[in-house]
C-alpha positions in Angstrom: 109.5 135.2 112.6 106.4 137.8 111.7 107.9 140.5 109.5 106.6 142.7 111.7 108.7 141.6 114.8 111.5 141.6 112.2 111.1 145.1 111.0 111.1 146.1 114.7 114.7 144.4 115.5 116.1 145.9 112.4 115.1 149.2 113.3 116.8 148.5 116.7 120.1 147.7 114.5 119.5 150.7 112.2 119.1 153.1 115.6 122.6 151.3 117.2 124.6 151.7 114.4 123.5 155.5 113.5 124.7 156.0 117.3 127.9 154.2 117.0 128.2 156.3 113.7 127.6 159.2 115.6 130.2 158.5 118.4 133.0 157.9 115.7 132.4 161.1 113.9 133.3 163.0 117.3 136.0 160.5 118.0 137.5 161.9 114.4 136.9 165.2 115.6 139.0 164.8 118.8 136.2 164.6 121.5 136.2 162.0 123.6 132.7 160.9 123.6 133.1 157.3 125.7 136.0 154.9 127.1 136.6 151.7 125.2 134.8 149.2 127.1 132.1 151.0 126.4 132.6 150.5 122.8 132.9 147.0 123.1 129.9 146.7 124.4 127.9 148.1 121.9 129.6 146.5 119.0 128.7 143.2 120.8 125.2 144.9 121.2 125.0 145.4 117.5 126.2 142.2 116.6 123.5 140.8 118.8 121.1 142.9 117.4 121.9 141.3 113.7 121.6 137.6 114.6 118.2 137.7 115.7 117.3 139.4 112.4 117.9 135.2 111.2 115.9 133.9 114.2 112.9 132.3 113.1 111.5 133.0 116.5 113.3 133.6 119.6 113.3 132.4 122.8 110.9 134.0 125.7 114.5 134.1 128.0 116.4 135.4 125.1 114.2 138.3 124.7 114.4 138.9 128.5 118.1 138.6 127.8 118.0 141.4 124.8 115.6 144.1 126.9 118.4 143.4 130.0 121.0 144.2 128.1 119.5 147.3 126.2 118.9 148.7 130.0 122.5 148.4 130.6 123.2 149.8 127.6 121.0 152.8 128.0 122.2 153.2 131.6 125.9 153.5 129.9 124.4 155.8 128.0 123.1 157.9 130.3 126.6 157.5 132.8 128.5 158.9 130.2 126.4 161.8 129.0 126.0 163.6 131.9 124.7 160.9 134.1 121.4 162.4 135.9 121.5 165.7 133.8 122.2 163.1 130.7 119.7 164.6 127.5 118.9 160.6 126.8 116.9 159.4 130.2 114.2 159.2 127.8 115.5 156.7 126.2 114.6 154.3 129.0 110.9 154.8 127.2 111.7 152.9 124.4 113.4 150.1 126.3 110.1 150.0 128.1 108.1 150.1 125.2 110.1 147.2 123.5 109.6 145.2 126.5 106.3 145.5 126.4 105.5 144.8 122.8 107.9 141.8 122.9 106.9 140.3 125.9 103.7 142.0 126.5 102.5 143.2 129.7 104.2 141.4 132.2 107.2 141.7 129.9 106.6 145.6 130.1 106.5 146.1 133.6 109.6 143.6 135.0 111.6 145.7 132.3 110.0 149.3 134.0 111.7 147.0 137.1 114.9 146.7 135.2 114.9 150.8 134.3 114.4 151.8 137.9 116.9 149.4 139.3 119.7 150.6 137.4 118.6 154.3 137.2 118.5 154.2 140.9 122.4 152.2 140.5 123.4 155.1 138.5 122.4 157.8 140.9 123.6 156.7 143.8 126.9 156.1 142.5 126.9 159.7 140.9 125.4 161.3 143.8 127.0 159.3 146.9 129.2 162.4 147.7 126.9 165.1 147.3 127.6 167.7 150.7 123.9 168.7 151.0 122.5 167.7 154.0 119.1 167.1 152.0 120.8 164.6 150.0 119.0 161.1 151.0 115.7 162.5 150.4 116.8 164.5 147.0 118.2 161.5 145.4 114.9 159.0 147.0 112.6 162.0 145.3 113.9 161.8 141.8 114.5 157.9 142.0 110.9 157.0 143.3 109.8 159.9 140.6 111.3 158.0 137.7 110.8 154.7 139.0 106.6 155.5 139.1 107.0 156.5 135.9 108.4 153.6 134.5 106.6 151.2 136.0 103.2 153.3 134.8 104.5 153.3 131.7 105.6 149.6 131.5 101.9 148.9 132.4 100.2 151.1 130.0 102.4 149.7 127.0 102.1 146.1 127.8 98.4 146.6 128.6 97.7 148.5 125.5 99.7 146.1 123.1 97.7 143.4 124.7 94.3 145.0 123.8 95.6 145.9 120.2 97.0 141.9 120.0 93.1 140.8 121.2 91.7 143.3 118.9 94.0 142.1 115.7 93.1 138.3 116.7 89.4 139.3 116.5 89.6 141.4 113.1 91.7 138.7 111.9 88.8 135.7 113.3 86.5 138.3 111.5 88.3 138.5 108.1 88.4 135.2 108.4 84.5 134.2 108.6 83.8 136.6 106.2 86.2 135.3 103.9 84.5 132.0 105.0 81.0 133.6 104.1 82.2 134.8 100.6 83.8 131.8 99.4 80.8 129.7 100.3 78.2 132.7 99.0 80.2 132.5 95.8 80.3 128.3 95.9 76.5 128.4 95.8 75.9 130.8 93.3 78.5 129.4 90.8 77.2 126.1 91.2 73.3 127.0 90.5 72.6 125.6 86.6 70.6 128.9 85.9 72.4 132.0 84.8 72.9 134.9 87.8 73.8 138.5 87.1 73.6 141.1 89.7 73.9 145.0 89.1 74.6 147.8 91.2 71.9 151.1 91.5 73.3 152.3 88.3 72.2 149.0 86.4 75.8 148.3 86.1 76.7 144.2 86.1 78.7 143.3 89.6 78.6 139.7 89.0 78.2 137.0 87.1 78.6 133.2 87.7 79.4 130.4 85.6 76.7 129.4 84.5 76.0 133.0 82.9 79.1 132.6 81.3 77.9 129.2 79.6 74.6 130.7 78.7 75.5 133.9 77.2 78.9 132.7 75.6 80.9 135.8 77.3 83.2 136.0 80.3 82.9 137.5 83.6 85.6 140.0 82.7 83.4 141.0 79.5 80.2 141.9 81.3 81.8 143.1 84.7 81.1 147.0 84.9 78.5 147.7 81.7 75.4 148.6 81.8 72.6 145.7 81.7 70.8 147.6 78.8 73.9 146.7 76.8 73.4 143.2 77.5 69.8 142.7 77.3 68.5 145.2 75.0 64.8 144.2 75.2 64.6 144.4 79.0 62.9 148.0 79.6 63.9 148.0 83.3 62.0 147.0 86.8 61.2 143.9 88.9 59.1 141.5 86.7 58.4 137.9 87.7 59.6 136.2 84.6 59.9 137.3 80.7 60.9 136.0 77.6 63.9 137.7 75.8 65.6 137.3 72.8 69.2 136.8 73.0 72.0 136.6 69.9 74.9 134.4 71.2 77.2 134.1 68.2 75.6 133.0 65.2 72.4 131.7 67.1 69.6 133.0 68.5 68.4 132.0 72.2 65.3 132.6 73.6 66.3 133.4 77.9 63.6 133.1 80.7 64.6 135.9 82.9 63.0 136.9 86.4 64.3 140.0 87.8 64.3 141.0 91.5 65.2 143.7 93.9 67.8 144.0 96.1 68.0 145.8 99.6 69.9 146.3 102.3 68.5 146.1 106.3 67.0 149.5 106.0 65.0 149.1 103.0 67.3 150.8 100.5 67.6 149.8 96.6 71.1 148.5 96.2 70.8 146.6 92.5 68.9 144.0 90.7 69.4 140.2 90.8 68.4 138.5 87.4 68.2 135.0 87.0 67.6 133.2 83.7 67.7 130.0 81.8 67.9 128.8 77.9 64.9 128.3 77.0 65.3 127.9 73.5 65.4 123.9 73.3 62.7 124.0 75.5 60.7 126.2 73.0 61.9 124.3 70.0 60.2 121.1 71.8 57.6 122.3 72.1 56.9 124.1 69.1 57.7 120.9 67.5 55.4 119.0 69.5 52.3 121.1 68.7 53.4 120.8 64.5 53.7 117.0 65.5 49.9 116.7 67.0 49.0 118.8 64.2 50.5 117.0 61.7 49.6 113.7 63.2 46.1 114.1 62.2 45.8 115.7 59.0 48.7 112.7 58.1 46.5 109.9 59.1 44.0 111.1 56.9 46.0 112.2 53.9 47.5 109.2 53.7 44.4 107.2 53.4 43.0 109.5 50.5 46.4 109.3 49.1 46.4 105.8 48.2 42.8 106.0 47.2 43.0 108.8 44.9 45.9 107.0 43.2 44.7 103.9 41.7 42.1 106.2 39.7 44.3 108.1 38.7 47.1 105.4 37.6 43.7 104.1 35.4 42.8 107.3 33.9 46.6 107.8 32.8 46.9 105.0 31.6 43.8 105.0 29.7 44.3 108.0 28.1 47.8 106.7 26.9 46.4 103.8 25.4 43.8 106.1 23.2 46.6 108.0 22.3 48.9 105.0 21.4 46.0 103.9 19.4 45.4 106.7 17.1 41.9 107.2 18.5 42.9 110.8 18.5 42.8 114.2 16.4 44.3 117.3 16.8 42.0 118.9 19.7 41.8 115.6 21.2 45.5 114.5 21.5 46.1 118.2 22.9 43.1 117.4 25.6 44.8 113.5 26.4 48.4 115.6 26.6 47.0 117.8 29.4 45.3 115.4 31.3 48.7 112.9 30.9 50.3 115.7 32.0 48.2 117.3 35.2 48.1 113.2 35.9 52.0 112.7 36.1 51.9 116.2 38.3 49.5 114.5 40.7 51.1 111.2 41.1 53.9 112.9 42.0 52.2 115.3 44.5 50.9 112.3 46.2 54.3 110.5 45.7 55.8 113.2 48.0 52.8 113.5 50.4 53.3 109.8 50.6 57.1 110.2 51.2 55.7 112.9 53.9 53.5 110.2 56.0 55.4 107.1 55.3 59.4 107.9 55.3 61.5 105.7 54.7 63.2 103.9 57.3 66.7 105.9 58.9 69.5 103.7 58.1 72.2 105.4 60.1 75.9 105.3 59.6 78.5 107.2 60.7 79.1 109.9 58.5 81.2 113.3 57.7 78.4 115.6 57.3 81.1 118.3 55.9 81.9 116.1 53.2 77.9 115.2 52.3 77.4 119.4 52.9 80.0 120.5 50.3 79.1 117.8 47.9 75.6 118.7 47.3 76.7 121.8 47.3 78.8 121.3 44.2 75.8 119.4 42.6 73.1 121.9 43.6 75.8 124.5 42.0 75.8 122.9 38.8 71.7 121.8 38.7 68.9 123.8 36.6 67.7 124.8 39.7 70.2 127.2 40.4 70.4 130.8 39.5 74.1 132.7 38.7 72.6 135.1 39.7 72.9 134.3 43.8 75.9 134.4 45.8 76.7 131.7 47.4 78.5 131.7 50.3 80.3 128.3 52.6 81.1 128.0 56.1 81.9 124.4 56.8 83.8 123.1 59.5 85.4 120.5 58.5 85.1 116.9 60.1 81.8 117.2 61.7 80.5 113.6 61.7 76.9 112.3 63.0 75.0 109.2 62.5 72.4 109.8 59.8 71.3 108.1 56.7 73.0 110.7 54.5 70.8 110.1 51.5 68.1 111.8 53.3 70.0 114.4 54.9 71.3 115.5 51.6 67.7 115.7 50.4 67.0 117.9 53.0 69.6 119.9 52.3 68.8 120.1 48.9 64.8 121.3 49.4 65.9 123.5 51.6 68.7 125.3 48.7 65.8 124.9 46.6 63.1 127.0 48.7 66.0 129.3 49.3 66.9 130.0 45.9 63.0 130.3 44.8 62.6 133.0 47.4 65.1 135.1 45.9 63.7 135.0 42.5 67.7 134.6 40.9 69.3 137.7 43.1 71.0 137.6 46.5 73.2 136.2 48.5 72.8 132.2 49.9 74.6 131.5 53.1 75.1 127.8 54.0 76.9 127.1 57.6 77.6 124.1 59.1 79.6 124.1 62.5 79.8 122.0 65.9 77.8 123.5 69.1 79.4 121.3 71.6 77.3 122.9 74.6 74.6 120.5 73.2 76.5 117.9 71.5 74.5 118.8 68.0 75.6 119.6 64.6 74.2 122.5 63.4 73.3 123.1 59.7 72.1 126.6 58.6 70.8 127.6 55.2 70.0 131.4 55.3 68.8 133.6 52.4 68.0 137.2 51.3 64.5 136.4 49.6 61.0 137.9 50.4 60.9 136.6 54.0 57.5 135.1 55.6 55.2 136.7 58.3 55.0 135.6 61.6 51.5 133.6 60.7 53.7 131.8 57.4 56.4 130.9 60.1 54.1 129.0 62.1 52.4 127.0 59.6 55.6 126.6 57.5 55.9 123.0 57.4 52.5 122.1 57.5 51.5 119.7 54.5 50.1 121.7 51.5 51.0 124.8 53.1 53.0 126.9 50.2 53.9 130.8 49.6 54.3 129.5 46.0 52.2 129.8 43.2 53.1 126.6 42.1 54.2 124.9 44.8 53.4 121.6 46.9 53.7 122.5 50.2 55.5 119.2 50.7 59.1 119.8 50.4 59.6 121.3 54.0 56.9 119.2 55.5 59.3 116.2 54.0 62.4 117.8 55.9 60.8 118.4 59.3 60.1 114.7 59.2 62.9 113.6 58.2 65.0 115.8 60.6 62.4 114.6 63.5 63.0 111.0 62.6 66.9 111.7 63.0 66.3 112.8 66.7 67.1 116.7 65.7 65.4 119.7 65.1 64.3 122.6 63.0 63.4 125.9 63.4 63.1 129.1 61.0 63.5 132.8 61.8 62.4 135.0 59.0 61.1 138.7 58.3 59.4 139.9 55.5 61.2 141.7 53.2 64.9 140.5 54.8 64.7 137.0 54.3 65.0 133.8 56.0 67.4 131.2 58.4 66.1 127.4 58.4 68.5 125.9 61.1 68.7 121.9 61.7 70.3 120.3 64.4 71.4 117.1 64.5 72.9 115.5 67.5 76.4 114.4 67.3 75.9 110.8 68.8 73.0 108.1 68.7 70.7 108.6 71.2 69.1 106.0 73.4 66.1 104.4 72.2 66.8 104.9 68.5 
């Protein structure tokens, strides 16, 4: 049963008993309000009234049975108040109205019926022995009188609480399709891959679907209702057709294509924005590594070839000198002159050692391996090597149990030349922050080596692991070249984000299973 329809009988209980109250508390008092049968009658009435509070939905003839007997009992109610003169004739009213909301229109007017066939029972039984010779058409006056009104009445209810049943059965259709509308509005948005955040006039965030979630690393419930300046600090406002932002998520740094639109209603009127954005930053990484690759390509082809030319000279004029030396062809200027060149020899055989290590690597013999374990490990040897300075914090985050496939004597040599560029960047003071965590959005391992040396210039950035490319007076320029190809022939990635004067972040990415074709 509707709770509304039970609601209704309950009042009709609450209303019964108040009056059977009523009539006891003047009983008490010594008036005699009503005969017994009477009270019978409505106890049954009540009793009625309480079982169909249980129904789960009644009968069409037991509701015609209920409305019949609350005329009779209104018309007992009338008979012993006074009859015709009775206060309660009114009461017929709600009888009407009840069968006109139960049974609806035709219900309402077959119970107006009901009303005027026992009013009109009543008065001619009250008024059958009236003396006035104007009697007949008194009593037909005051019976058709009621009797029109009833039956008006009966109509208008029953009409009415059809319209309002129509009307409800529409809004609810409506409610309905919209709610329709909604849940499929919201399907297609949540399921687009690129990032959707819409804002209200005041630049305030309204909504935001999954995949925003996934891209920024934030919930719905953490964005809905702040501004969008908070959230995208470098956007400066306005409809653009696409930009590049930065974006901090955590401890890494995204680059987001965003495109921002306007939002209006049928009359023109600015409602919010709609900004849509992707990660870009894997994208950018490609591609950025692509370029070095072309670049490097070329000059390695080259290099390579001079390499192994240069070197058999050299190995010669080493090895010449040593033998003058070993002789005793020498004296005290001399053997100072061989010791230079021996030396400056040895520095270039090793210079096109690495620059040989740089265009021919080795081949990657992978094995699964716990990259936490090969981390912290050349960590404790770097630690204790010459190459370290006290004078640097340093500082471990590693999660443990990240595994990969890698050959992890070349991984830990590019962890090691990257401590190494670290720690001759700070000149022996600062702080050296190694991190290694899992990012499983893209199944990678992520290594990060971050320092507060001198920093580099956008221009050093670019060309940082181009071969021979240093910031050092004395250095190579081979020792990140060396880890960009060894990181690239593991299937990862590395980038750097530096600022002069604040220092720099070398992050490597490796991915956490073997990919295909490798």
């Amino acid at each position: 049963m509707p709770q509304g329809l039970r609601r209704f009988f309950l009042y009709r209980l609450v209303l019964l008993s108040l009056f059977l109250a009523g009539g006891l508390m003047l009983q008490w008092e010594g008036i005699s309000f009503w005969e017994g049968p009477w009270w019978i009658y409505y106890a049954l009435l009540a009793l009625l009234y309480l079982g169909t509070l249980f129904a789960l939905w009644p009968h069409p003839l037991i509701l015609y049975a209920m409305v019949t007997l609350d005329v009779v009992g209104v018309t007992g109610l009338l008979w012993i108040t006074g009859g015709g003169r009775s206060p309660f004739f009114p009461v017929y009213m709600l009888v009407i109205i009840e069968g006109g909301v139960l049974l609806e229109r035709r219900g309402g007017v077959i119970t107006a019926l009901l009303c005027g066939l026992a009013y009109g029972i009543m008065l001619n039984t009250e008024y059958l022995a009236l003396p006035h010779s104007y009697k007949g058409f008194y009593l037909l006056y005051r019976y058709l009188l009621a009797l029109l009104s009833f039956l008006l009445a009966g109509y208008v209810i029953g009409f009415l609480w059809e319209e309002s049943r129509s009307r409800s059965r529409e809004l609810q259709r409506s409610r309905e399709d919209y709610r329709r509308l909604e849940a499929f509005s919201r399907y297609v948005l949540e399921s687009i891959s690129s990032g959707l955040i819409t804002t209200d006039r005041n630049n305030r965030i309204t909504f935001v679907n999954r995949a925003a979630e996934r891209i920024l690393g934030v919930k719905e419930e953490g964005l809905f209702g702040r501004p969008i300046n908070q959230l995208f600090p470098k956007f400066k406002g306005g409809a653009k057709e696409r930009i590049e932002i930065p974006y901090r998520r955590g401890r890494e740094d995204l680059i987001l294509g965003l495109s921002v639109s306007t939002m209006k209603d049928h009359l023109g009127r600015t409602m919010g924005r709609i900004f849509i954005f992707q990660d870009l930053t894997q994208w950018k990484e490609l591609e950025e590594s692509m370029k070095r690759a072309e670049k490097l390509a070329a000059v390695g082809q080259l290099a390579a070839g001079l390499a192994h030319e240069i070197r058999n000279p050299m190995a010669s004029i080493s090895g010449a000198i040593q033998l003058f030396k070993d002789e005793g062809f020498t004296n005290p200027n001399t053997e100072r002159l061989m010791n230079i060149i021996i030396t400056e020899s040895n520095r270039l055989n090793r210079l096109i050692s690495d620059f040989l290590l740089y265009a021919q690597p080795p081949k990657v013999r992978r094995e699964r391996v716990n990259l936490s374990k090969v981390v912290k490990d050349t960590l404790e040897l770097f630690f204790h090597s010459p190459e370290y300075r006290h004078g640097i914090e340093l500082v471990e985050e590693i999660e443990e149990d990240v595994t990969v496939p890698c050959d992890p004597q070349q991984i830990q040599q590019v962890l090691w030349n990257l401590l190494l560029n670290a720690v001759e960047a700070m000149d022996g003071r600062g702080s050296l922050r190694v991190e290694l965590y899992r990012d499983l959005d893209r199944e990678s391992a992520v290594l990060k080596v971050e320092d507060t040396g001198v920093g580099m210039s956008q221009d050093e950035v670019e060309r940082i692991f181009e071969p021979f490319f240093t910031t050092k007076e004395r250095g190579t320029g081979l020792g990140l070249s060396i880890v960009h190809k060894i990181v690239e022939k593991h299937g990862g990635a590395i980038g750097v984000r530096s600022r002069k004067g604040e220092g720099s972040v070398f992050t490597v990415t490796l991915p956490l299973k073997v990919q295909k074709g490798e």
